[in-house]
DONUZA-21258 format. One record per residue: residue in three letters; x, y, z of N, C-alpha, C in turn. Coordinates in steps of 0.001 Angstrom, whole numbers, padded with zeros to 6 digits, always signed. Example, Ala and Ser with C-alpha at 12.3 -4.5 7.8 and 13.67 -1.06 7.14 Angstrom:
# residues 2
ALA+013190-005690+007800+012300-004500+007800+013200-003300+007800
SER+012850-002250+007080+013670-001060+007140+012900+000030+007870
//
This chain:
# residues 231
UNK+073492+006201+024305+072878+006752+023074+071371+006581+023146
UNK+070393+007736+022422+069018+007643+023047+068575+006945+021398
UNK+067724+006022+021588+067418+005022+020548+065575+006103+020682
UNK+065368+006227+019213+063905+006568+018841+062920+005658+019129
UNK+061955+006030+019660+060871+005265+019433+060356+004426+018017
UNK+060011+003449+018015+059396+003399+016076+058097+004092+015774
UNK+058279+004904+014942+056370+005074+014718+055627+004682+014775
UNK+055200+003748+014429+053841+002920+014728+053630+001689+016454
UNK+054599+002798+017419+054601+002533+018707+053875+003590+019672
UNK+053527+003508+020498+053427+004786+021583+053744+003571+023070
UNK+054719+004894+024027+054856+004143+025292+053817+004746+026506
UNK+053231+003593+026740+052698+004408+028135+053402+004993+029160
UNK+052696+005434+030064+053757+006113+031224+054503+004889+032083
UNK+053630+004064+032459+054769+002786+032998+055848+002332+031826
UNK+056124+002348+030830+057099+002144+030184+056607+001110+029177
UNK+055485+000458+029121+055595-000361+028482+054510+000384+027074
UNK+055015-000869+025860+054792-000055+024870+053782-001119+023904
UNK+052837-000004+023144+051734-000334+022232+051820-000443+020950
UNK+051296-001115+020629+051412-000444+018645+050207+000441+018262
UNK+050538+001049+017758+049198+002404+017371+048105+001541+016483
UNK+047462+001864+016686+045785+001115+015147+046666+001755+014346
UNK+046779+000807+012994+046870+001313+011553+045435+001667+010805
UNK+045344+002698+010197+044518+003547+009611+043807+002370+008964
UNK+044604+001251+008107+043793+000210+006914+043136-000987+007966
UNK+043832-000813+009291+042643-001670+010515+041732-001089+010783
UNK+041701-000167+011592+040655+000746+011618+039454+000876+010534
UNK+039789+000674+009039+039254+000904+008100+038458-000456+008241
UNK+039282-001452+008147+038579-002954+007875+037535-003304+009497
UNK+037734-002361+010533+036716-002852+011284+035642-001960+010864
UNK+036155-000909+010627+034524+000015+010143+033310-000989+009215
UNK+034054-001457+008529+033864-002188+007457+033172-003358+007697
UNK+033418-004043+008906+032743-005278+008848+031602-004999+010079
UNK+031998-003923+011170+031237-003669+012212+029836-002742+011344
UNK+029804-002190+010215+028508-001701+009919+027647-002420+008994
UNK+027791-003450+008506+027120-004495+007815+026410-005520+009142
UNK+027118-004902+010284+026689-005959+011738+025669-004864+012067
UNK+025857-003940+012363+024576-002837+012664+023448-002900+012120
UNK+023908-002995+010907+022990-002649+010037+021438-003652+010079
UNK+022502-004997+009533+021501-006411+010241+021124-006561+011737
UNK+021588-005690+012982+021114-005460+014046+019579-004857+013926
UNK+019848-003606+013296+019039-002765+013292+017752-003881+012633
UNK+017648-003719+011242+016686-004487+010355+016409-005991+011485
UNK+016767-006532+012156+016285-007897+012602+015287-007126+013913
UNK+016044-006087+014601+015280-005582+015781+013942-005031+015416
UNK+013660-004114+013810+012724-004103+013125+011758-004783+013095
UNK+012196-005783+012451+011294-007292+012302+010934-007841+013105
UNK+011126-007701+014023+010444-008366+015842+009916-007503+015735
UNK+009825-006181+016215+008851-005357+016227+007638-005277+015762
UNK+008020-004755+014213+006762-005083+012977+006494-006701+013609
UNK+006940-007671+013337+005964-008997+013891+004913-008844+014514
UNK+005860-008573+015900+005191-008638+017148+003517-007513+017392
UNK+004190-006511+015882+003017-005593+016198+001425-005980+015539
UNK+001633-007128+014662+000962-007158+013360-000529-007936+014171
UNK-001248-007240+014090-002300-007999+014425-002980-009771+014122
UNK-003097-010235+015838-003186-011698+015845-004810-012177+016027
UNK-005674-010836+016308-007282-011312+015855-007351-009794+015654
UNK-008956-010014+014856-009804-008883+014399-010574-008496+015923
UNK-010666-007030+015930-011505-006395+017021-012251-005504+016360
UNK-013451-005832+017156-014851-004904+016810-014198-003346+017077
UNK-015230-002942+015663-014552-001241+015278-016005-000670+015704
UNK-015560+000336+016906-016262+000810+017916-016627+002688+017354
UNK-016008+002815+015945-016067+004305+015592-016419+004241+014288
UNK-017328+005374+013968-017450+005427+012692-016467+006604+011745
UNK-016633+006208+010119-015683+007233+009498-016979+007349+008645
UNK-016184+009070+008073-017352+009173+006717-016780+008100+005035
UNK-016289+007307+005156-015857+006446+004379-015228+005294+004562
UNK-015224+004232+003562-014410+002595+003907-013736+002310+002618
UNK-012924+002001+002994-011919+001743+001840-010962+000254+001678
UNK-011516-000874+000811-011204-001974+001490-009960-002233-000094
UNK-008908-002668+000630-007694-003132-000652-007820-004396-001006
UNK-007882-004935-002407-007863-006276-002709-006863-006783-002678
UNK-007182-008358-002393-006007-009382-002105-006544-010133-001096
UNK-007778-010773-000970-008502-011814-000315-009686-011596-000261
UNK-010986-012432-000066-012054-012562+000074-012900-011713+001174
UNK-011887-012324+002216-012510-011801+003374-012030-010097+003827
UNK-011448-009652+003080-011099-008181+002986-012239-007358+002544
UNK-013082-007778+001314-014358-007285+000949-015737-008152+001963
UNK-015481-008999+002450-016656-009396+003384-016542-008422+004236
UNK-015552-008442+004962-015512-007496+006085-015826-006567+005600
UNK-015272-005634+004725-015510-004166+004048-017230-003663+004304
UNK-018166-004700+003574-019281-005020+003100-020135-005034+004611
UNK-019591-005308+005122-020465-005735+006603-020239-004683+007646
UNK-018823-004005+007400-018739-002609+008013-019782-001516+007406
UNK-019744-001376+005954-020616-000261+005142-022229-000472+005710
UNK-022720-002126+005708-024217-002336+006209-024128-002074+007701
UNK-023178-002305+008697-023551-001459+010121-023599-000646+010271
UNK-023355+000654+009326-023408+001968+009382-022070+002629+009772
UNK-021087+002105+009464-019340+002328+009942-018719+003134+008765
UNK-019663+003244+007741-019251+004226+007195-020116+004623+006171
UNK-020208+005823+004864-020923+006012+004585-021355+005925+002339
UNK-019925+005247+002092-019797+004708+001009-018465+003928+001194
UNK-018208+002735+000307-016849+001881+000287-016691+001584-001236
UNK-015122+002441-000845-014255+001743-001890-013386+000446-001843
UNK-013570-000653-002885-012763-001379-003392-011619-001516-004354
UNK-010867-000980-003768-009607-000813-005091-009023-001614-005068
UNK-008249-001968-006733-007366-002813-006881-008176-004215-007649
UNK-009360-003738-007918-010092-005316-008352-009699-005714-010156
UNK-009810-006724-009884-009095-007500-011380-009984-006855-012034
UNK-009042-006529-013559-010694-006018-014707-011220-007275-015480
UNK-011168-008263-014678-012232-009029-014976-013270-009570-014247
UNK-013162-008959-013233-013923-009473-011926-015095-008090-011951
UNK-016354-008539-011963-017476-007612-012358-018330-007710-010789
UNK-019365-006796-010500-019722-006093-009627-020665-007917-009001
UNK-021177-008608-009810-021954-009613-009440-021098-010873-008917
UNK-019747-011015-009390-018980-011790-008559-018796-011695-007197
UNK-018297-010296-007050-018508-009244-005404-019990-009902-004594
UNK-020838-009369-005587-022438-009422-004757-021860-011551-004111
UNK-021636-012189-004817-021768-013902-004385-020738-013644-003196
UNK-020208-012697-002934-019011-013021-001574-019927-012670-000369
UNK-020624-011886-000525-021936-011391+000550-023749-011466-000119
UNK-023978-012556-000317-025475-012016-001109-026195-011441+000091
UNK-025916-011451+001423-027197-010921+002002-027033-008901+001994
UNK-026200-009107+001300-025660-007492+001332-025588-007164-000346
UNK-026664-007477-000977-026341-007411-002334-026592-005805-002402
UNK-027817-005247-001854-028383-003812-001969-027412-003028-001924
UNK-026324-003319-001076-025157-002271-000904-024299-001740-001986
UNK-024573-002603-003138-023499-002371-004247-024327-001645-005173
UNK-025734-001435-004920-026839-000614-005913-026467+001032-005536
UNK-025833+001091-004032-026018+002666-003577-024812+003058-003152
UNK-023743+002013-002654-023038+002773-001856-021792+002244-002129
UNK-021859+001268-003205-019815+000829-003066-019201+001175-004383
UNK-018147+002026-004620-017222+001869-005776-016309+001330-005786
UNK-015937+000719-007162-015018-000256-007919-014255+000418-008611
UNK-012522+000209-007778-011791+000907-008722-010975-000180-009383
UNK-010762-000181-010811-009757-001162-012025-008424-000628-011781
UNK-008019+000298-011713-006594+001245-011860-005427+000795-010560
UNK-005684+000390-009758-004500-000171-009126-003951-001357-009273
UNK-003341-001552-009271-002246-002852-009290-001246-003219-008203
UNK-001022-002133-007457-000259-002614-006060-000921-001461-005224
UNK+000220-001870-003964-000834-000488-002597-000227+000622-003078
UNK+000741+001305-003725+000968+002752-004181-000375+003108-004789
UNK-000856+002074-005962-002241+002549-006629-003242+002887-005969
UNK-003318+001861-004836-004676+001795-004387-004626+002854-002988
UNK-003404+003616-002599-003318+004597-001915-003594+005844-002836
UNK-003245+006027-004182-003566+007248-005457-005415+007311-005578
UNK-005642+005964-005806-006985+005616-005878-007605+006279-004706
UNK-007076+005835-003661-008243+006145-002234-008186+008014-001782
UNK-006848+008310-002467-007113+009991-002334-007667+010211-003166
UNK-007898+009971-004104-008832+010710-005297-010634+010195-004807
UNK-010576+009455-004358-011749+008912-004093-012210+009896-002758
UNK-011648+009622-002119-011871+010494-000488-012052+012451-001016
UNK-011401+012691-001827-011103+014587-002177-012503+014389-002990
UNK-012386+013684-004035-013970+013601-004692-014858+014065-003950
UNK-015099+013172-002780-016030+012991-002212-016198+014128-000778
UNK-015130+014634-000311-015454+015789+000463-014804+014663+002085
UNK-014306+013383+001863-014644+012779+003629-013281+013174+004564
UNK-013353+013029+005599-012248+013708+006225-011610+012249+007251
UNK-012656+011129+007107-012304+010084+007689-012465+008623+006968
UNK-011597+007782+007172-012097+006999+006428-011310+005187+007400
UNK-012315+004116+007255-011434+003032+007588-011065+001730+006630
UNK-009433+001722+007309-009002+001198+005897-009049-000028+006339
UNK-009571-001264+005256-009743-002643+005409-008879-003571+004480
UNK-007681-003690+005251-006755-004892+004447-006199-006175+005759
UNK-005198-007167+004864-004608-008052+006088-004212-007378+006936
UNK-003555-007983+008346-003283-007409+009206-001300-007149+008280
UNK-000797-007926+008091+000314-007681+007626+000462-006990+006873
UNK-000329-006636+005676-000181-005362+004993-000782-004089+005144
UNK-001525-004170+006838-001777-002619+007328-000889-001879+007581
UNK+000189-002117+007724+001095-000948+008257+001885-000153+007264
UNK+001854-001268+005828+002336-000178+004526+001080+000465+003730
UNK+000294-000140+003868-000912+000562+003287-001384+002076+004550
UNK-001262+001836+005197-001552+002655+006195-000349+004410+005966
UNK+000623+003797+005622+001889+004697+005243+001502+005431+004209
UNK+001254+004353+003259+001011+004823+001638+000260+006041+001688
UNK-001128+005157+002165-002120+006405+002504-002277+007519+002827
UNK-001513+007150+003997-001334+008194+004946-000158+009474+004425
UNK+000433+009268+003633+001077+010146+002827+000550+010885+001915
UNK-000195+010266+001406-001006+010970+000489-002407+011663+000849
UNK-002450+011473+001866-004181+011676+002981-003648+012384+004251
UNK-002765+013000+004129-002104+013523+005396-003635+014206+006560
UNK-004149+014904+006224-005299+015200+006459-006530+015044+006791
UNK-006465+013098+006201-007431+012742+006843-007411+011792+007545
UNK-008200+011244+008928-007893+010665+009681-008016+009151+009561
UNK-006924+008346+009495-007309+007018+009089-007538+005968+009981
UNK-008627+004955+010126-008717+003967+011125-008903+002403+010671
UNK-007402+002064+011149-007728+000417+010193-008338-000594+011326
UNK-008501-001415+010187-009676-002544+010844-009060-003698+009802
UNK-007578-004234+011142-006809-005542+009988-007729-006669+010127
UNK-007757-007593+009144-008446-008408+008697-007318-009859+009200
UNK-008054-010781+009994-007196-011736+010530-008174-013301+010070
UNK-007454-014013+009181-007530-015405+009086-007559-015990+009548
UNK-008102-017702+009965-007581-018781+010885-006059-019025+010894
UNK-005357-018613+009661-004074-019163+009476-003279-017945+009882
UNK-003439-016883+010149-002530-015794+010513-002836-015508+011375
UNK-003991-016523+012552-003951-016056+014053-002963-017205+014274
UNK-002698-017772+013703-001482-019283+014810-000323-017939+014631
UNK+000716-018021+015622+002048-017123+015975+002704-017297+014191
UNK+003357-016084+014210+004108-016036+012732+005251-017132+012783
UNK+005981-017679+014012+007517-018332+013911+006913-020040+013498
UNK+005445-019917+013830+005240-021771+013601+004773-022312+012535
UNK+004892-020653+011348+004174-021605+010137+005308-020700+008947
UNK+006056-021614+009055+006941-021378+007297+006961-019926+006622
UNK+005607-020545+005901+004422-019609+004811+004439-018328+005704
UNK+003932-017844+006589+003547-016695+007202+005175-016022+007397
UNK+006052-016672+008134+006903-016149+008421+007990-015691+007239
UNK+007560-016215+005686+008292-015473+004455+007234-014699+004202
UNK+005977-014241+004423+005178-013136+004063+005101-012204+004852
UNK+005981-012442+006239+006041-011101+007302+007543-010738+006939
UNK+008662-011460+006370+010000-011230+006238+009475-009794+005124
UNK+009091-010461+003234+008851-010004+002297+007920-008333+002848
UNK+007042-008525+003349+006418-007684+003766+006896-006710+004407
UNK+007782-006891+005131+008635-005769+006391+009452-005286+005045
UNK+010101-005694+004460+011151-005383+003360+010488-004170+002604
UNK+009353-004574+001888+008310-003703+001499+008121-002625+002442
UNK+007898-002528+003271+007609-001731+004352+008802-000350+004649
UNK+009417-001490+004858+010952-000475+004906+011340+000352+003876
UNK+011472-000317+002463+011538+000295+001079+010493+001269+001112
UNK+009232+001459+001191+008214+002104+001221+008164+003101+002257
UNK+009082+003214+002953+009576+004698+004478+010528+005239+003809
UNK+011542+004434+003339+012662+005066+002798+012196+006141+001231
UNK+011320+005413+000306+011111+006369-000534+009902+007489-000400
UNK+009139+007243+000701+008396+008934+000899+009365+009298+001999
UNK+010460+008760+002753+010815+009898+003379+011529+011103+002588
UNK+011506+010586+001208+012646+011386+000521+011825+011856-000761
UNK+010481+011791-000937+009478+012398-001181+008840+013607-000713
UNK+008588+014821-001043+008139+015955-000532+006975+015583-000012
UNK+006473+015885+000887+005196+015696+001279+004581+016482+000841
UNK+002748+016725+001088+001877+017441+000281+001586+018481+001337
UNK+002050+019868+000529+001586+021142+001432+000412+020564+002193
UNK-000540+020315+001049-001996+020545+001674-002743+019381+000655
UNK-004241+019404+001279-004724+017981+000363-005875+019532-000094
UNK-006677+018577-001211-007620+019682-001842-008881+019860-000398
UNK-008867+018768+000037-009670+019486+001301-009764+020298+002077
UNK-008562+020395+002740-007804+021723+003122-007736+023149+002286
UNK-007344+023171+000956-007651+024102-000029-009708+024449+000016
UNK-010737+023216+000362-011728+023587+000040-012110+024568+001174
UNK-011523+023748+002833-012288+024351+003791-011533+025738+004090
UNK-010452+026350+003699-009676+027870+003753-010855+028692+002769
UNK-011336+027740+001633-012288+028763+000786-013574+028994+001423
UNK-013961+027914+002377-015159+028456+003133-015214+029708+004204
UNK-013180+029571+004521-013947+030670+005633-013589+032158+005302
//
């Protein structure tokens, strides 16, 4: 008498026999194998971004027709200030400054550069994070006609500010100049502190790709609209 196979068997050709994957296994490895990817992916990220984040400042060898320095340290507007007096660019914005922090507090971070704030630097109040101070720096840059500009923040928060920007500035060419501390040239894995402000930061980073990738981008910037009217 010929006895059935059971369903949830298959025989190979040598005779010997398997049990088929059940659909709710299959299901439960999907299940635990893409929460493993996933944290693959994001950790391989984070070495990356680390590894990329600038570990000293290098002399900026090009000029832009503008400087644009983001607040959130001292030495972000020193530097800014000392690029605008070498001639690296040709007005600087500071966005993001507390509205209580007035133009003569600025002047005490550089007094030998006080003249610079009589002719050539604006102060923007209206940002509060780098989305603002990326809204800020296009309105500032289209104002003004510049087609280049270099952006002056930490080295860890150049690469979302750089995004921000750069989304909204599609057009114009951006050149950063990260700003490096005594404490953020020692390696990120040997100091605590640094290594939860490169974690937090990448997170930011990531969140901040994910929502302009799903943002329309801008046909065109008004610069582009100005120079089609010239020709």
């Amino acid at each position: 008498m010929m006895v059935k196979d059971q369903p949830n068997k298959v025989t190979d050709p040598d005779g010997r026999r398997h049990r088929k994957p059940r659909p709710r296994r299959r299901m439960l490895v999907r299940v635990c194998i893409a929460p493993l990817m996933a944290f693959a992916v994001l950790f391989g990220g984070f070495v990356w971004f680390a590894f990329h984040i600038a570990g000293k400042e290098l002399p900026l060898d090009r000029m832009a027709d503008g400087i644009v320095a983001l607040t959130g340290g001292p030495s972000r507007i020193t530097d800014a200030v000392e690029l605008l007096a070498s001639g690296r660019g040709q007005r600087l914005l500071i966005t993001g400054v507390a509205p209580t922090t007035n133009t003569a507090e600025l002047v005490r971070l550089v007094p030998d550069h006080e003249r610079w704030f009589g002719c050539c630097v604006d102060l923007d109040y209206t940002a509060v994070n780098t989305i603002g101070n990326a809204v800020e720096t296009r309105r500032w840059a289209l104002a003004r006609g510049f087609r280049s500009l270099v952006v002056v923040t930490s080295g860890y928060h150049m690469p979302r500010a750089m995004l921000e920007i750069g989304h909204r500035l599609p057009d114009v060419t951006l050149i950063p100049f990260p700003v490096v501390t005594e404490r953020r040239a020692e390696p990120w894995w040997s100091n605590v502190g640094t290594a939860k402000i490169l974690v937090f930061e990448y997170l930011k980073f990531v969140a901040a790709a994910i929502r302009i990738g799903l943002e329309p981008a801008p046909a065109a910037t008004e610069v582009a609209h100005r120079d089609r009217a010239k020709i």
